[in-house]
CHARMM-style PDB file with segment names, atoms N, HN, CA, C and O in Angstrom:
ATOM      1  N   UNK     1      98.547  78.951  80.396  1.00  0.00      PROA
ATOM      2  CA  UNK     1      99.301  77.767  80.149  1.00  0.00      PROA
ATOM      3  C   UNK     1     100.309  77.580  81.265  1.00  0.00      PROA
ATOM      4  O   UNK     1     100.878  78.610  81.625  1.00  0.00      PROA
ATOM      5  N   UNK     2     100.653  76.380  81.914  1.00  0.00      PROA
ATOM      6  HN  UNK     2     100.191  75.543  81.622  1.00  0.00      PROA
ATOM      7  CA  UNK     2     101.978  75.748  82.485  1.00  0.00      PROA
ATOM      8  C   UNK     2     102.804  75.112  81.900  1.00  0.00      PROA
ATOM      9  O   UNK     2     102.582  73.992  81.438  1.00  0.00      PROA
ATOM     10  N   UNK     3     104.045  75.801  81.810  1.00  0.00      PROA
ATOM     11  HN  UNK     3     104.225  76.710  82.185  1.00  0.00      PROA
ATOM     12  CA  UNK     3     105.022  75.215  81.099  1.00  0.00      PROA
ATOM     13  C   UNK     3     106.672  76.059  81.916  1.00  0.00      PROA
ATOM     14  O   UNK     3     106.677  76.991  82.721  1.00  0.00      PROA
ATOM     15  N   UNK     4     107.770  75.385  81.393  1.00  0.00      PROA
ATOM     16  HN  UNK     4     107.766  74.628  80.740  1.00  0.00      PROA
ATOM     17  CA  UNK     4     109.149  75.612  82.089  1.00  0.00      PROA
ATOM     18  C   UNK     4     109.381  77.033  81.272  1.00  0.00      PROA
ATOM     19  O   UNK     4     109.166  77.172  80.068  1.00  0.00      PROA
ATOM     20  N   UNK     5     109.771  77.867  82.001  1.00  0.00      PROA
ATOM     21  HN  UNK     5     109.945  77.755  82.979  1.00  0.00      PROA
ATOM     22  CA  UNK     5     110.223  79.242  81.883  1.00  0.00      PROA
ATOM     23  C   UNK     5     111.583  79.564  81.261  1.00  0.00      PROA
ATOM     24  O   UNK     5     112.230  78.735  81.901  1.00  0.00      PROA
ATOM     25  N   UNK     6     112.377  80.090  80.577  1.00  0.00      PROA
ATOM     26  HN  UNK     6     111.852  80.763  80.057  1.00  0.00      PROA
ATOM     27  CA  UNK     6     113.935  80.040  80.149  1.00  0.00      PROA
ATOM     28  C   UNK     6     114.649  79.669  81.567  1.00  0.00      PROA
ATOM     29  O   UNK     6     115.272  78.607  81.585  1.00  0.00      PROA
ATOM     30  N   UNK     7     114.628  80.116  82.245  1.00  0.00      PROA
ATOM     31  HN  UNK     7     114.121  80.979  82.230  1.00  0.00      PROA
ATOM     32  CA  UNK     7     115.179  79.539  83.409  1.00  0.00      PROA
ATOM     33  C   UNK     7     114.944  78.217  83.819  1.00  0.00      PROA
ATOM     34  O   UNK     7     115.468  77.968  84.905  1.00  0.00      PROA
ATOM     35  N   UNK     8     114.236  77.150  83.229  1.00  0.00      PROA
ATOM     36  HN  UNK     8     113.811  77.352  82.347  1.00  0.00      PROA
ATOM     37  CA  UNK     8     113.873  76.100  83.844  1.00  0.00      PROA
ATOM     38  C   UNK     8     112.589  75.835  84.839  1.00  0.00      PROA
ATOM     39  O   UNK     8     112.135  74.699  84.978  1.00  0.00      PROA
ATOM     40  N   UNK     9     112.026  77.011  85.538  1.00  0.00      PROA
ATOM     41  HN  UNK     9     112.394  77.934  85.425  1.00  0.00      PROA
ATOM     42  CA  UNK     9     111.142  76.874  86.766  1.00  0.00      PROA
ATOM     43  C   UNK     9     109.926  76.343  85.581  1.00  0.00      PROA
ATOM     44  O   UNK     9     109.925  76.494  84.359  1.00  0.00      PROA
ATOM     45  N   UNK    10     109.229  75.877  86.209  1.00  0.00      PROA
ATOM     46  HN  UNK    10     109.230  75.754  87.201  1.00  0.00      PROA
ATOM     47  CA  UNK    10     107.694  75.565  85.816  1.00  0.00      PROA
ATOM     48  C   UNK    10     106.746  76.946  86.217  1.00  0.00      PROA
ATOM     49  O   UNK    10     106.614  77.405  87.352  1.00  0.00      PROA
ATOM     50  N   UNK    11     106.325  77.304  85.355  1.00  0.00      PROA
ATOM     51  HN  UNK    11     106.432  76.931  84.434  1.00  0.00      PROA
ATOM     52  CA  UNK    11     105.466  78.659  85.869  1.00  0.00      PROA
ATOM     53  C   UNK    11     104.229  78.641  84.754  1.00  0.00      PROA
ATOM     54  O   UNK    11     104.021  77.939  83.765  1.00  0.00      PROA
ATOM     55  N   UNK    12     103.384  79.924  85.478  1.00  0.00      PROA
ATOM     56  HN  UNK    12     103.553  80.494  86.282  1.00  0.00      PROA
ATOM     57  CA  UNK    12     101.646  79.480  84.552  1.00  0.00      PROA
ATOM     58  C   UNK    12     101.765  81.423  84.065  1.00  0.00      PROA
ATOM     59  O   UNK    12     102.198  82.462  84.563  1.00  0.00      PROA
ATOM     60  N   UNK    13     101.055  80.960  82.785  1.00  0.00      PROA
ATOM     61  HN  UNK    13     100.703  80.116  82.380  1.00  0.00      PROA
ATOM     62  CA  UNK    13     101.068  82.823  81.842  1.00  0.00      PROA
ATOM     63  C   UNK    13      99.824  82.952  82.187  1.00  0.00      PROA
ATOM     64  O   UNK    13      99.235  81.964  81.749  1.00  0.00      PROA
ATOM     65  N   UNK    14      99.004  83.736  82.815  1.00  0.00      PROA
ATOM     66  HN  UNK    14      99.482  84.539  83.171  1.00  0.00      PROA
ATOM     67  CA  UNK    14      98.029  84.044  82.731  1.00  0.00      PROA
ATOM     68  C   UNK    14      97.464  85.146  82.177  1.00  0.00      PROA
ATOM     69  O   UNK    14      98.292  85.690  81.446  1.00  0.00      PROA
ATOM     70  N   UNK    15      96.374  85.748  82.197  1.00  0.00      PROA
ATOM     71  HN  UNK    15      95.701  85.306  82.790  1.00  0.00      PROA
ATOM     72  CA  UNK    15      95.779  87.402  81.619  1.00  0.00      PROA
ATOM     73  C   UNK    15      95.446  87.498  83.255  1.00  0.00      PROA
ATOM     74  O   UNK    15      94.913  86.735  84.060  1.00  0.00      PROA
ATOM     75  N   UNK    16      96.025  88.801  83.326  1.00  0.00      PROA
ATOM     76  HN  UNK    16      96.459  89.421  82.671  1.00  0.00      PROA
ATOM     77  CA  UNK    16      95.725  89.547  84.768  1.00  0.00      PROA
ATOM     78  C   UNK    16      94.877  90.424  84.202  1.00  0.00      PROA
ATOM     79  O   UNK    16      95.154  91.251  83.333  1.00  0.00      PROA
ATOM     80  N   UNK    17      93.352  90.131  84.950  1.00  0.00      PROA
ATOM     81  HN  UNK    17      93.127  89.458  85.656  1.00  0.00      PROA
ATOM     82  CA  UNK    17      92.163  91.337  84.989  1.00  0.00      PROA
ATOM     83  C   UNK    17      92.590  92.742  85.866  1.00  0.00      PROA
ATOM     84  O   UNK    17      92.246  93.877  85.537  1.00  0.00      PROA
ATOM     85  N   UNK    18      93.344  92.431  86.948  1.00  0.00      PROA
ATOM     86  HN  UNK    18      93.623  91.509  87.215  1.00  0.00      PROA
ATOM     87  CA  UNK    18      93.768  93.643  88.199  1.00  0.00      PROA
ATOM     88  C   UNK    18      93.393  93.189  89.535  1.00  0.00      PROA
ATOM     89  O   UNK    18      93.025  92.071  89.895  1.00  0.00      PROA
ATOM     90  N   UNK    19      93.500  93.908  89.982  1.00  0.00      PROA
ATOM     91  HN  UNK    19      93.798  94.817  89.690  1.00  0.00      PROA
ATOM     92  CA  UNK    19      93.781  93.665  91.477  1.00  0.00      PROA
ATOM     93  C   UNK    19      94.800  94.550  92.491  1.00  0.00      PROA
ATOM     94  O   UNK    19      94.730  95.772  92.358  1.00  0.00      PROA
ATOM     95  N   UNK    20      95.665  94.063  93.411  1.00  0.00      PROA
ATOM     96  HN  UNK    20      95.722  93.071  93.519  1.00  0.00      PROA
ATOM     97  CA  UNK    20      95.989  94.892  94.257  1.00  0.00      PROA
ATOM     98  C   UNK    20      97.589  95.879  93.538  1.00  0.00      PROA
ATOM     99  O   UNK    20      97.898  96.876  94.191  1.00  0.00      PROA
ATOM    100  N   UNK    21      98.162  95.664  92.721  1.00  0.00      PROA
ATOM    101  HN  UNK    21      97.911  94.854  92.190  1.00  0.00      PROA
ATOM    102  CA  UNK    21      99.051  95.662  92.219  1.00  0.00      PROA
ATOM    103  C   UNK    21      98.857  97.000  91.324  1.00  0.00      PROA
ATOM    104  O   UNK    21      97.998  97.027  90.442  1.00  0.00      PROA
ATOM    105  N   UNK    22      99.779  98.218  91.623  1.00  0.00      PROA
ATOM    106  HN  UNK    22     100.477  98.196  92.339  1.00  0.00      PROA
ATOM    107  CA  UNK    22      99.649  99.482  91.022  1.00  0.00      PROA
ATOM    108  C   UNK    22     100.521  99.610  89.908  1.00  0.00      PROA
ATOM    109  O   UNK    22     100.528 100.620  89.203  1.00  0.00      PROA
ATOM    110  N   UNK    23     101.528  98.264  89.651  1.00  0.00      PROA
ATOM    111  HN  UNK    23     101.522  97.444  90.224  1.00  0.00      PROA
ATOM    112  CA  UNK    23     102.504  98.162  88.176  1.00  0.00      PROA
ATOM    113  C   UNK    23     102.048  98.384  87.123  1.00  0.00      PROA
ATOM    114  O   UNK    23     102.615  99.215  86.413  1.00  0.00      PROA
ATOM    115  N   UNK    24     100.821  97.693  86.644  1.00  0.00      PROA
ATOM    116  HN  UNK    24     100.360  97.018  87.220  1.00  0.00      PROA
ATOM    117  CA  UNK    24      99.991  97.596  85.742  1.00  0.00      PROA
ATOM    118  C   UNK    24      98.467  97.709  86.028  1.00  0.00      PROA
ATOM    119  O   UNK    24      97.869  96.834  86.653  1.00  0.00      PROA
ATOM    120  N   UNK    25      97.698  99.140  85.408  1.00  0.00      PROA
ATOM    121  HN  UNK    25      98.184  99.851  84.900  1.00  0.00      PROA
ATOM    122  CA  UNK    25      96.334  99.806  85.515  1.00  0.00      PROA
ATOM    123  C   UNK    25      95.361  98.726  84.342  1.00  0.00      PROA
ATOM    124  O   UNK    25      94.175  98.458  84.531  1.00  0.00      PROA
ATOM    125  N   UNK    26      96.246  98.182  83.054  1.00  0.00      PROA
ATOM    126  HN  UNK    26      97.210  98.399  82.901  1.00  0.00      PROA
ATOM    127  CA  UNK    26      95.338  97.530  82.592  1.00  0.00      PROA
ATOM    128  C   UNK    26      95.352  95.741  82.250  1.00  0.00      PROA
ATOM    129  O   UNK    26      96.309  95.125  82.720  1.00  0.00      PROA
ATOM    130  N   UNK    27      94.762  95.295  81.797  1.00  0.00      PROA
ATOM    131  HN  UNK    27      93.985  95.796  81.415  1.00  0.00      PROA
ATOM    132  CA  UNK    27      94.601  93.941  81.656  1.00  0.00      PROA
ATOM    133  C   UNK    27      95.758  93.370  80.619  1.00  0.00      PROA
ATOM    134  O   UNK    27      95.980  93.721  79.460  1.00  0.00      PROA
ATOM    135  N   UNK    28      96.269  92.598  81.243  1.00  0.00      PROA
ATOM    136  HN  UNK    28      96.089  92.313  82.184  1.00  0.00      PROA
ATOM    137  CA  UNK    28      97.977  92.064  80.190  1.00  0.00      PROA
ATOM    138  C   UNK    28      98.163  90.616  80.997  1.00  0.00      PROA
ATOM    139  O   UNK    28      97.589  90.122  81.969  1.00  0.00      PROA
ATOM    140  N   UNK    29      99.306  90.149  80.071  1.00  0.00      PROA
ATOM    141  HN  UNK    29      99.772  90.550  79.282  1.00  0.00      PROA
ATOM    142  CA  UNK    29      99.838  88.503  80.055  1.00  0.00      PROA
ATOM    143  C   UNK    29     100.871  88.695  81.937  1.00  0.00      PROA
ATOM    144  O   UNK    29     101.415  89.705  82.383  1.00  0.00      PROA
ATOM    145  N   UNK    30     100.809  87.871  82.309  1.00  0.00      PROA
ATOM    146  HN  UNK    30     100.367  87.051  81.947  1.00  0.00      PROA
ATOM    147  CA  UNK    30     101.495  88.033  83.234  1.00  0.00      PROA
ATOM    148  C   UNK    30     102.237  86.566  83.259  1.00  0.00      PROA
ATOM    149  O   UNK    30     101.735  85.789  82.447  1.00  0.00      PROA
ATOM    150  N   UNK    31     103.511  85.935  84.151  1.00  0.00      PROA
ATOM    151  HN  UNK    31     103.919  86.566  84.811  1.00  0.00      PROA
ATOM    152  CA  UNK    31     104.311  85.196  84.238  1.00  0.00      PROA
ATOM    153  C   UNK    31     104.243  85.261  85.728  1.00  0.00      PROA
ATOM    154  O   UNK    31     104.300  86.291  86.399  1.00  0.00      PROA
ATOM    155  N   UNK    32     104.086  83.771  86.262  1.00  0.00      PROA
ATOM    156  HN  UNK    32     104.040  82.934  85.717  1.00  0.00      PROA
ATOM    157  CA  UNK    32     103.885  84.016  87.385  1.00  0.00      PROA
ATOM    158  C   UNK    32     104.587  82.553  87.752  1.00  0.00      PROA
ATOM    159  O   UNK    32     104.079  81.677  87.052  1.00  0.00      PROA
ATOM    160  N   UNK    33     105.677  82.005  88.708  1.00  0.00      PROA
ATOM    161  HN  UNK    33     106.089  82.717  89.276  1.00  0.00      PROA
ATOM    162  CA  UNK    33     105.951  80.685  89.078  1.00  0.00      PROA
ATOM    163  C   UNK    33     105.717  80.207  90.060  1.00  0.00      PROA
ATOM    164  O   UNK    33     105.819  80.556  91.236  1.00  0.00      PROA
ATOM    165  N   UNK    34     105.152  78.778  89.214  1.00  0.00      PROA
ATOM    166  HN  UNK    34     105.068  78.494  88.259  1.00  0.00      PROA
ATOM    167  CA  UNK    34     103.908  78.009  90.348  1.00  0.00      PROA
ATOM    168  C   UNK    34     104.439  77.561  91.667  1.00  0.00      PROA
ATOM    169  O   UNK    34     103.635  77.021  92.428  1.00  0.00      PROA
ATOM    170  N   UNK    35     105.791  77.720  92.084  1.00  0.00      PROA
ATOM    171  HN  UNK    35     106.444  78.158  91.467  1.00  0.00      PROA
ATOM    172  CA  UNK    35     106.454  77.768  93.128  1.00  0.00      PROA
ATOM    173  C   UNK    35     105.985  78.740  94.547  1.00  0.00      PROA
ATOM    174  O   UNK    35     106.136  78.404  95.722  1.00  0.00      PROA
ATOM    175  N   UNK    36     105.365  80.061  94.021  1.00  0.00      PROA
ATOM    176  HN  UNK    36     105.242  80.334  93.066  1.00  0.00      PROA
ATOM    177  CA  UNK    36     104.919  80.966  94.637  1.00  0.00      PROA
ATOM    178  C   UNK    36     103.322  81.256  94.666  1.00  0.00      PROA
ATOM    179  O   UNK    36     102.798  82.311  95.025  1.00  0.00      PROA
ATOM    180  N   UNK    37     102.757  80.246  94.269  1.00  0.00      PROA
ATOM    181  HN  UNK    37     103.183  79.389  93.977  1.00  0.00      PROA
ATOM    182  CA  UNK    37     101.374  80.714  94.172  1.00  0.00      PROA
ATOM    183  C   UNK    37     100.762  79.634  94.974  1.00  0.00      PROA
ATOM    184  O   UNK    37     101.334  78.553  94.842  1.00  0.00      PROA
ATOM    185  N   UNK    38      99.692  79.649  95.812  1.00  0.00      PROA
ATOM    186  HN  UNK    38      99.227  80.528  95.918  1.00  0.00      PROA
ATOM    187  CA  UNK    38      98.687  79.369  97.082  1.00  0.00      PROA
ATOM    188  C   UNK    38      97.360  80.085  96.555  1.00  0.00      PROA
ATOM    189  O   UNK    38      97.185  81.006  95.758  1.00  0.00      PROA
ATOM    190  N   UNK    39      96.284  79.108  97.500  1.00  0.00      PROA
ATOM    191  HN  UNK    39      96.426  78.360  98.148  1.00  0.00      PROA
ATOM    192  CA  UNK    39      95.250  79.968  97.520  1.00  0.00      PROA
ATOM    193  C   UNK    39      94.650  80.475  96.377  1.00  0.00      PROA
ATOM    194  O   UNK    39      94.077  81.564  96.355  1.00  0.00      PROA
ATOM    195  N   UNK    40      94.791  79.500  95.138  1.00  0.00      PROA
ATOM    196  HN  UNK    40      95.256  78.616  95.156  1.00  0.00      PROA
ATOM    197  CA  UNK    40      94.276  80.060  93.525  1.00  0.00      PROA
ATOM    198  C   UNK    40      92.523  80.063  93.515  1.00  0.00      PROA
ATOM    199  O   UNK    40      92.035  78.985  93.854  1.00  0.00      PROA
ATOM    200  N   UNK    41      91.940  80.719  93.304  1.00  0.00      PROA
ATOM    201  HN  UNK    41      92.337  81.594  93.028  1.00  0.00      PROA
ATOM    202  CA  UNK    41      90.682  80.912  92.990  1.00  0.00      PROA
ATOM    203  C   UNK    41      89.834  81.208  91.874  1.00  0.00      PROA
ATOM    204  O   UNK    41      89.508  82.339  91.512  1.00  0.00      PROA
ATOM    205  N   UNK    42      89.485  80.080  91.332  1.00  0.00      PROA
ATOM    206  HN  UNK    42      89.750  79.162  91.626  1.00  0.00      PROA
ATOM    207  CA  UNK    42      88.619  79.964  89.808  1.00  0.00      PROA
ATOM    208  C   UNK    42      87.357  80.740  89.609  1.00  0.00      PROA
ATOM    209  O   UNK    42      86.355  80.376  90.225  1.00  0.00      PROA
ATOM    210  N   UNK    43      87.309  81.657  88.900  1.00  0.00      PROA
ATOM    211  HN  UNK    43      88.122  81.953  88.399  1.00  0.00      PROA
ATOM    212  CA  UNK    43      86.397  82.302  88.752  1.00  0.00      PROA
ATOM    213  C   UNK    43      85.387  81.789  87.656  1.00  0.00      PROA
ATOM    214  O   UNK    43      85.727  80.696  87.201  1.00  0.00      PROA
ATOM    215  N   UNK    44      84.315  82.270  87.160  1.00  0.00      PROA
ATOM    216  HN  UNK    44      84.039  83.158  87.529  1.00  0.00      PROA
ATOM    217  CA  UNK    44      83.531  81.693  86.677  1.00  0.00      PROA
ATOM    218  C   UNK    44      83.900  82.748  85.084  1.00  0.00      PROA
ATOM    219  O   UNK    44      83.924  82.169  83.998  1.00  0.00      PROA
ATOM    220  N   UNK    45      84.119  84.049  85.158  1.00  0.00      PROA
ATOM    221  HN  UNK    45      84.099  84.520  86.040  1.00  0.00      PROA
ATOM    222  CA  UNK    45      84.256  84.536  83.803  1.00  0.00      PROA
ATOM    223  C   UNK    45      85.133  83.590  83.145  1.00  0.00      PROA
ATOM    224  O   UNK    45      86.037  82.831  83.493  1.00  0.00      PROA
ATOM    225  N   UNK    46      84.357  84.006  81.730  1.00  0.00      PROA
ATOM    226  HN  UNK    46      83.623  84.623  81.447  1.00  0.00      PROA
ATOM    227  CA  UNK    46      84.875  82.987  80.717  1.00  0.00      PROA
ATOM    228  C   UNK    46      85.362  84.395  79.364  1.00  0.00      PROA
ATOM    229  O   UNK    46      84.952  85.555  79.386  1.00  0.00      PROA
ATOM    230  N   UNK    47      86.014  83.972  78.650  1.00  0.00      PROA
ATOM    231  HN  UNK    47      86.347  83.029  78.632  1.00  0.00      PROA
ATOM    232  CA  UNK    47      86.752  84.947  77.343  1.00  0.00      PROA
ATOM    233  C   UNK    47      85.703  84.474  76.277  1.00  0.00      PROA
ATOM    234  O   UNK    47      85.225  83.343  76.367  1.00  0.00      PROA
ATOM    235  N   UNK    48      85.360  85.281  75.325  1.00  0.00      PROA
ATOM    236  HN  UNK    48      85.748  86.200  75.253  1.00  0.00      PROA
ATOM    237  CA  UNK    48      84.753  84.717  74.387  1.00  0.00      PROA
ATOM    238  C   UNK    48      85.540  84.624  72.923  1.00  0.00      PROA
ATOM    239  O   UNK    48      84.969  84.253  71.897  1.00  0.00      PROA
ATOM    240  N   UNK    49      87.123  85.069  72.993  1.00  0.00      PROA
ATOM    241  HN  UNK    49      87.587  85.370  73.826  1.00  0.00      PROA
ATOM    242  CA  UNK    49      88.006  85.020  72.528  1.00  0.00      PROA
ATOM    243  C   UNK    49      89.312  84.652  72.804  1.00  0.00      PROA
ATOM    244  O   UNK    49      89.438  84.739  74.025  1.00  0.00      PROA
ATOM    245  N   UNK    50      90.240  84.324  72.351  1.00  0.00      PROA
ATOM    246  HN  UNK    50      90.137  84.252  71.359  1.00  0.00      PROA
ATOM    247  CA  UNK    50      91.639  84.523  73.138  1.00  0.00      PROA
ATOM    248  C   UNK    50      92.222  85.484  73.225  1.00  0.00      PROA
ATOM    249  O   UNK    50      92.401  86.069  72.157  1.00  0.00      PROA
ATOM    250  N   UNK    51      92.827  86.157  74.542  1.00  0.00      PROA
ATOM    251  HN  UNK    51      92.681  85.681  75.409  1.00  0.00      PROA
ATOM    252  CA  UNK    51      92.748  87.240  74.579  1.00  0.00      PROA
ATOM    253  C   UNK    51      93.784  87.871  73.771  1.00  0.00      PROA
ATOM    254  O   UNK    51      94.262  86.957  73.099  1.00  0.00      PROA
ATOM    255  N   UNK    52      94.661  89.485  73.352  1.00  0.00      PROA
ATOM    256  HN  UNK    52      94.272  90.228  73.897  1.00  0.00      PROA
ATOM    257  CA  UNK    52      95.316  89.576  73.167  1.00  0.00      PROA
ATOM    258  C   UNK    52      96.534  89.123  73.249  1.00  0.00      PROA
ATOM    259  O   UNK    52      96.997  89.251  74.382  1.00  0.00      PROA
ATOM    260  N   UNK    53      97.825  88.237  71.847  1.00  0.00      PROA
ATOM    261  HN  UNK    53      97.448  88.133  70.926  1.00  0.00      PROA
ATOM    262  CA  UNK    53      98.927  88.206  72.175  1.00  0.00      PROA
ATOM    263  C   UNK    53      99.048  86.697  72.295  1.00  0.00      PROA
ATOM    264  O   UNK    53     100.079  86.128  71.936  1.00  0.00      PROA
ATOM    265  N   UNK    54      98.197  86.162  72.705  1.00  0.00      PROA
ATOM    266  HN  UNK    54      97.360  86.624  72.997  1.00  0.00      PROA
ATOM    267  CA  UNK    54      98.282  84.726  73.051  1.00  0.00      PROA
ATOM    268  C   UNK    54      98.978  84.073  71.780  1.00  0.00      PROA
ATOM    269  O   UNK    54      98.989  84.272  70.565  1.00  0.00      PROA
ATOM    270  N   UNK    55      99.881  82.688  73.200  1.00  0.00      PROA
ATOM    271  HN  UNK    55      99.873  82.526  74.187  1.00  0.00      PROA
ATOM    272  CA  UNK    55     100.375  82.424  72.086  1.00  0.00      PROA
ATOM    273  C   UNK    55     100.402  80.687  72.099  1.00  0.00      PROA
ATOM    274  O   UNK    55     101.446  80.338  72.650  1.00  0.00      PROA
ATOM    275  N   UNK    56      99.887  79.940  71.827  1.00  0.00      PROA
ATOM    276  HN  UNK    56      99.038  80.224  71.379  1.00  0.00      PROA
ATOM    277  CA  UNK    56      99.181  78.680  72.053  1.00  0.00      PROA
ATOM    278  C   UNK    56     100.671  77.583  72.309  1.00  0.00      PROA
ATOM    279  O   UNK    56     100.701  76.553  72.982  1.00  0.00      PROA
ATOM    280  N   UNK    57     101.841  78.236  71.507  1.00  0.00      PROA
ATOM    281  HN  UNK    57     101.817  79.072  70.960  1.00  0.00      PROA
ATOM    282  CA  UNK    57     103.189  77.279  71.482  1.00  0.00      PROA
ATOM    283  C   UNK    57     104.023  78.077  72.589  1.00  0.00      PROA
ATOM    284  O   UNK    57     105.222  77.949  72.840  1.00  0.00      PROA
ATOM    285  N   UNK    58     103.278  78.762  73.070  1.00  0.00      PROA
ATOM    286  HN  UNK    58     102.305  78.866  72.866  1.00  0.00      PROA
ATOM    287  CA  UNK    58     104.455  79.325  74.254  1.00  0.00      PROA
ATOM    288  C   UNK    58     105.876  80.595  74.574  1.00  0.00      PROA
ATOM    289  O   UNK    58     106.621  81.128  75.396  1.00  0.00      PROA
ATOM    290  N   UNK    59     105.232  80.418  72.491  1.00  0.00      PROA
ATOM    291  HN  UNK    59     104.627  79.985  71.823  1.00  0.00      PROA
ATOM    292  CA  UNK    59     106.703  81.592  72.388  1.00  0.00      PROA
ATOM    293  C   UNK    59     107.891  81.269  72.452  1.00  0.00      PROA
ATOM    294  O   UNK    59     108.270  80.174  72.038  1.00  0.00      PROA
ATOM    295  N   UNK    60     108.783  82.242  73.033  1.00  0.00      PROA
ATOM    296  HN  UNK    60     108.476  83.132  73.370  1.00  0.00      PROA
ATOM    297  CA  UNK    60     110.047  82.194  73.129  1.00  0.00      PROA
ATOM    298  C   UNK    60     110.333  82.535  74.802  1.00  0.00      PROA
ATOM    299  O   UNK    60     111.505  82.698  75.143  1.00  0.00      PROA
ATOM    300  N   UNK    61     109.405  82.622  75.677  1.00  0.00      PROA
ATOM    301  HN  UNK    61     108.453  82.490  75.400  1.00  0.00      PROA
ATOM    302  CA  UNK    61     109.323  82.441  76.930  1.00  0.00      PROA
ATOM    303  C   UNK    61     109.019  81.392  77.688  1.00  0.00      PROA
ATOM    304  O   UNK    61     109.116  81.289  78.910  1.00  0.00      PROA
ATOM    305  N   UNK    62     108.561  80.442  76.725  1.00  0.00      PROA
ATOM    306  HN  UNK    62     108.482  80.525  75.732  1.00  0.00      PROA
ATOM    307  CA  UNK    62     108.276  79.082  77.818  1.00  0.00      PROA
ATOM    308  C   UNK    62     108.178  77.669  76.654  1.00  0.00      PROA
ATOM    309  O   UNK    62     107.900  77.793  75.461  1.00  0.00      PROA
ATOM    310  N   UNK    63     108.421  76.612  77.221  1.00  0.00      PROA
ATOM    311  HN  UNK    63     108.646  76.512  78.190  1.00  0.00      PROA
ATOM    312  CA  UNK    63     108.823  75.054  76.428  1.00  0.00      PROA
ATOM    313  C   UNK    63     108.176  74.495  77.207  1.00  0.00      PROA
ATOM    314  O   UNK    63     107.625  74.969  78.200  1.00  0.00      PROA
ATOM    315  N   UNK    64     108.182  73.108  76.717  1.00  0.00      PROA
ATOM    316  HN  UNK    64     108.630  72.723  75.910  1.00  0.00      PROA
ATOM    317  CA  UNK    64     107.629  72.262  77.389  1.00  0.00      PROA
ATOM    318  C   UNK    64     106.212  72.086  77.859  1.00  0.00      PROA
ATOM    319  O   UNK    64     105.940  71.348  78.807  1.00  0.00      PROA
ATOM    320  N   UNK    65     105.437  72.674  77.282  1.00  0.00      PROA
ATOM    321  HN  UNK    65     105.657  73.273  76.512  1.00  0.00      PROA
ATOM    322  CA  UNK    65     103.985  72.962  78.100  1.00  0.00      PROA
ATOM    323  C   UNK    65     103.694  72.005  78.728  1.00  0.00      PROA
ATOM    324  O   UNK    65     104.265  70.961  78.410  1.00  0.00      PROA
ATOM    325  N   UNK    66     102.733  71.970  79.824  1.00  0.00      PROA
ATOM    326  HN  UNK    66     102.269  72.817  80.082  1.00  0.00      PROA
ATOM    327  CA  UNK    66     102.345  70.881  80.666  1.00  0.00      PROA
ATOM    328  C   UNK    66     100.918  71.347  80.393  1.00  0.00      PROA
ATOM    329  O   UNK    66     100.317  70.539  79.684  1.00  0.00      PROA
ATOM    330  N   UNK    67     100.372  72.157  80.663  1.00  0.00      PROA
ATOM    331  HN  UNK    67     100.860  72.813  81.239  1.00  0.00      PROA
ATOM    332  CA  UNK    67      98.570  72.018  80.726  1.00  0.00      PROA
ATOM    333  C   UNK    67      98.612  73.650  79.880  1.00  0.00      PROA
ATOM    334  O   UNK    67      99.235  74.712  79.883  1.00  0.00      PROA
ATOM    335  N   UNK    68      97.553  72.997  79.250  1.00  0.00      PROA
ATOM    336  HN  UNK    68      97.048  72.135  79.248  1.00  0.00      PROA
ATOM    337  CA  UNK    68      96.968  74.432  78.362  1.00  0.00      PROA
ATOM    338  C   UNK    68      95.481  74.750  78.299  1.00  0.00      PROA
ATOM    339  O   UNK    68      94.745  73.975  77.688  1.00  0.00      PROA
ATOM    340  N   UNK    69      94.996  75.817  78.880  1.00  0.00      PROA
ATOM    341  HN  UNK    69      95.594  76.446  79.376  1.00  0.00      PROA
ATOM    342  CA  UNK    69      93.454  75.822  78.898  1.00  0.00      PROA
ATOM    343  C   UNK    69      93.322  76.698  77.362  1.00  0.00      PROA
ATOM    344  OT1 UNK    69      92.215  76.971  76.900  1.00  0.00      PROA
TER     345      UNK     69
END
């Protein structure tokens, strides 16, 4: 989802599969602001669920949604 962050920024929650990043070994929600992101690349996997945790209203981390897949 894209939506404004407690701080105000506009930022997107995604599920991080992994990659270069040794913080986190397994698959989790990540917060990421769309201020800093380039170069996005759509992959073709699809969920056949929603993944863990999801939270369709945004929680208590983000308002305003703008786009929700």
């Amino acid at each position: 989802m894209v939506a404004y962050n407690r701080a105000g920024h506009l930022a997107l929650s995604a599920w991080f599969l992994g990659g270069n990043s040794e913080s986190q070994e397994r698959p989790s929600w990540r917060k990421y602001l769309l201020s800093g992101i380039s170069n996005v690349t759509v992959l073709r996997q699809q969920f056949a669920t929603p993944r863990p945790g999801y939270n369709p209203s945004g929680g208590k981390a983000f308002h305003s949604i703008q786009c929700a897949v």
